[in-house]
C-alpha positions, -999 to +999 in steps of 0.1 A: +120+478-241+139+442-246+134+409-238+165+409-214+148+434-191+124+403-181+148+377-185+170+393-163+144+400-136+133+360-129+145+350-092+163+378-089+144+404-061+164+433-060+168+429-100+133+430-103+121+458-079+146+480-099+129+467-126+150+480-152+179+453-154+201+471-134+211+493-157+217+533-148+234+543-172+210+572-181+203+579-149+227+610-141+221+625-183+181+622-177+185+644-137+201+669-160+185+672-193+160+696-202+133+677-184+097+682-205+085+646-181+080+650-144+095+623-120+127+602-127+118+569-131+152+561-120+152+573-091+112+562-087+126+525-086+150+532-055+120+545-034+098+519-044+129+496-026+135+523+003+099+529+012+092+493+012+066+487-020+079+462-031+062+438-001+029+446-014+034+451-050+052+434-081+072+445-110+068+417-138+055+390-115+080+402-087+074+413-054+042+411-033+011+402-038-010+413-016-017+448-042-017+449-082+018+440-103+034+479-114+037+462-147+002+460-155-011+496-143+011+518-160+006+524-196-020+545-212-027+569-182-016+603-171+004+614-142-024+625-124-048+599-135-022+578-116-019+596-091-058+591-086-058+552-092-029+554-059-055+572-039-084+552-051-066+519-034-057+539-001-082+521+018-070+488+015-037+496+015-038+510+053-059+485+063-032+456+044-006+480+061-018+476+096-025+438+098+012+434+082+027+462+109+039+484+079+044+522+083+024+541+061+050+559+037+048+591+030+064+612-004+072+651-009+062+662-041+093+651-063+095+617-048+058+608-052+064+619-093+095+594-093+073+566-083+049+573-109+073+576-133+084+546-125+055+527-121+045+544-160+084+534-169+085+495-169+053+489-190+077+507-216+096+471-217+083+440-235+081+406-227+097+383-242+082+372-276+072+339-291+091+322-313+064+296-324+041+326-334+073+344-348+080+318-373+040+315-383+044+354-391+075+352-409+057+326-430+022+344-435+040+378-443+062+364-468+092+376-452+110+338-463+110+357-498+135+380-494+149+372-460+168+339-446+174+331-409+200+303-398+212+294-435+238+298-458+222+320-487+237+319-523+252+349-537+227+360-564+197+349-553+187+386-535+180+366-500+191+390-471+200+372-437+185+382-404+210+367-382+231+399-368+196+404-348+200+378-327+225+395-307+197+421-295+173+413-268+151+442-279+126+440-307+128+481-314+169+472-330+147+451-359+119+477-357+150+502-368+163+482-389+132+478-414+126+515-408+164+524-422+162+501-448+126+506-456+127+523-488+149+491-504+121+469-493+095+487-503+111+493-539+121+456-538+086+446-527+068+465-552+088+450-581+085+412-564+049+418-565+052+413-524+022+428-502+038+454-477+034+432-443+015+453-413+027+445-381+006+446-348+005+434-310+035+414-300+042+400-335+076+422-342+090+407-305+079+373-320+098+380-348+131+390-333+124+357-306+122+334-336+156+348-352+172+341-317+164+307-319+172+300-352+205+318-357+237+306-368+254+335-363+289+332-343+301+352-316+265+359-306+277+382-281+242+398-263+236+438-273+222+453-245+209+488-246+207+514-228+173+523-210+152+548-233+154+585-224+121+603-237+136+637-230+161+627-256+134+610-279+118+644-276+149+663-293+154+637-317+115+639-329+126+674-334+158+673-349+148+643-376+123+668-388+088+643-373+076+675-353+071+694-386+040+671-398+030+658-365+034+686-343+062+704-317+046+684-289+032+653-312-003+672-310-006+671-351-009+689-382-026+693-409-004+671-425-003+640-397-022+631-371-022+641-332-002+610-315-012+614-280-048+592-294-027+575-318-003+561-292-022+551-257-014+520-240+011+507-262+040+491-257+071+496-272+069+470-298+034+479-308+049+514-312+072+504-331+048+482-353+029+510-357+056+530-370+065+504-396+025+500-408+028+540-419+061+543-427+050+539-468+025+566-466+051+591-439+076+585-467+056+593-494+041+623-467+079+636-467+094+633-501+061+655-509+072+682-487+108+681-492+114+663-456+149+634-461+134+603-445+150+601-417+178+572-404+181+560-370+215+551-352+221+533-320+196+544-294+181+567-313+146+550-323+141+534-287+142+569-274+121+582-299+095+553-292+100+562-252+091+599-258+057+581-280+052+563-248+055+592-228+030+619-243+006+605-228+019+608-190+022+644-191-010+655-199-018+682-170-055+697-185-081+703-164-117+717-169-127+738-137-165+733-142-160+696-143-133+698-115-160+719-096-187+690-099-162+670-084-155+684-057-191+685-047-198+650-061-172+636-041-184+649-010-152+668-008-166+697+004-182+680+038-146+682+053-128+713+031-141+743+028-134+769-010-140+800+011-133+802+045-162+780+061-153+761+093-151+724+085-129+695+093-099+697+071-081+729+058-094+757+034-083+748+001-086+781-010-058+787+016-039+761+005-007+762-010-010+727-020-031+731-052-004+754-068+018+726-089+006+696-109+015+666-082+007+689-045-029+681-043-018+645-051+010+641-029-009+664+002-043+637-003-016+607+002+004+617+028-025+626+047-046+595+039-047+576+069-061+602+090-086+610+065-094+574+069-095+573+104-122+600+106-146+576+086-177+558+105-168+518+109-189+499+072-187+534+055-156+523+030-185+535-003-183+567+012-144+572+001-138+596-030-129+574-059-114+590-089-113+577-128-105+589-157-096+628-159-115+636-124-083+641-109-071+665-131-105+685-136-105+686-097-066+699-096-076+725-119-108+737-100-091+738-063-063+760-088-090+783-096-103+789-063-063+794-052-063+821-082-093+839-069-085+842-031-052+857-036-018+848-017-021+823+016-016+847+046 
């Protein structure tokens, strides 16, 4: 979510492979909120130390290389389609885990949706932006009219300074703050004649980066915040009044859009920038229906940008025809049987492993090198490989079959 998060991380292992800065401050409130996101990412980023991932894999250029950086896998994917791009790399991990002499580790149910969480987490933080490209934006978005950076400004002549922003690491405090102060500018702009500047990609974390380096603020003391809760960005989406145009759950209205296609594999600054873009016409949206434009106060917008980030993650759908073809495709059904056949591994339909949204997942992993084992030498093609919502549709087939055989014995 800030700049310091990867700043913080260079050269510094155990920094990095908790991969939030240290910080844990949230750590005990998010155990015992009203959870609506599986997994506690906090907690995800101690078992990714304790079980060793951290010799194989990276978090922000980190870590191992021998499998993919955490940073760059995360975003834009569901629990379980996570789940599926885990057991998609078993293979090569056992085989990697062997020639390096590494126990294969193994996760109950909880643990293996802390990881995840985790490994969705840290793609919530930016990196760092650039403050060549920040002052070519400030400059093409005509921000220089009403704004100064690193100068004295004259009383009278309307110029705001920028400064205070340098003491944040996190480009969601300037997101806020032209969010809270958006309907000045945009009565200011109007009368200035000034086009409303979009903001996409990066370009609001090059913005803050080129305010850091051209600051003359004193007592520049650095404001660190603390790590975005999306179960609080949840109740705040509520309680600022955005759930009654775009939805209880962010699904949408007829009034706003669903977000969970709006949002997908951005980051938090993008978020933010995309906030910003709309904010004219959700203003204009709210003063139509009544709805105060709602202000933002200390952590309150990064958490509401987490919970964004997060709608995506907890998507636990599933179509049982599709799940069905799955399981057949995937020559799952050579080794498990639905209804009592003798085969290899156990009857599914007997299973109490299919019953909650990460068992099948978490049952597939910890069982993995056997499975593995019971493949013929140059048959690696023949592995199950899952992509997009295959995981889930499976899940929600093997559910089925649970529903229709009754209770285990």
């Amino acid at each position: 979510m800030g700049n310091a998060c990867r700043l913080g991380l260079r050269g510094l292992r155990a920094g990095l492979i908790l991969g939030l800065c240290g910080y844990g401050g949230i750590q005990g409130a998010w155990a015992q909120a009203d959870q609506s996101f599986p997994g506690n990412p906090f907690d995800g980023r101690h078992l990714f130390v304790d079980r060793a991932c951290y010799r194989c894999h990276a978090v922000w250029g980190n870590g191992g290389t021998l499998g993919p950086d955490f940073s760059a896998v995360g975003a834009g994917r569901s629990l379980q389609q996570l789940a599926g791009l885990f057991w998609n790399h078993t293979p090569r991990m056992i085989d990697a885990g062997e020639e390096e002499g590494f126990e294969w580790p193994t996760f109950t149910e909880a643990e293996l949706a802390d990881i995840i969480s985790y490994v969705y987490y840290v793609k919530l933080f930016d990196e760092p932006g650039d403050p060549d490209l920040g002052e070519r934006w400030f400059a093409d978005k005509a921000c220089a009219q009403c704004h100064t950076i690193g100068a004295s400004t004259r009383a009278g002549t309307g110029l705001l300074p920028l400064d205070e922003y340098a003491r944040y690491r996190s480009p969601v405090m300037l997101a806020q703050g032209m969010w809270n102060h958006g309907p000045t500018m945009r009565a200011t702009q109007a009368v200035r004649g000034i086009a409303l500047p979009a903001l996409a990609g990066t370009e609001t974390a090059d913005l803050l980066a080129y305010i850091r380096r051209h600051s003359q603020m004193r007592d520049r003391d650095v404001v660190l915040l603390e790590p975005p809760d999306p179960n609080e960005g949840q109740r705040l989406f509520r309680s600022k009044g955005c759930s009654r145009c775009h939805g209880i759950s962010g699904r949408g209205s007829s009034f706003a859009p669903d977000l969970h296609r709006t949002i997908p594999r951005l980051q938090a600054a993008e978020i933010a920038g995309q906030l910003w873009n709309h904010s004219a016409t959700m203003a204009s949206a709210m003063a139509a229906r009544g709805i105060s434009i709602p202000r933002f106060g200390g952590n309150e917008m990064a958490d509401v940008i987490a919970y964004l980030y997060y709608l995506r993650f907890y998507e636990t759908g599933g179509d049982v025809d599709e799940g069905m073809s799955v399981f057949l495709r995937k020559g799952c059904s050579s080794c498990h049987a639905t209804a009592g056949e003798p085969v290899i591994g156990p009857d599914l339909s007997q299973s109490g492993v299919t019953q909650t949204l990460l068992g099948l997942a978490t049952a597939m992993w910890n069982h993995a090198p056997g499975m593995y084992a019971l493949l013929e030498p140059g048959t690696m093609n023949d592995w199950p490989r899952f992509e997009g919502d295959e995981m889930a549709n499976l899940a929600a087939y093997l559910r089925s079959v649970a529903a229709a055989a009754g209770p285990p014995p």
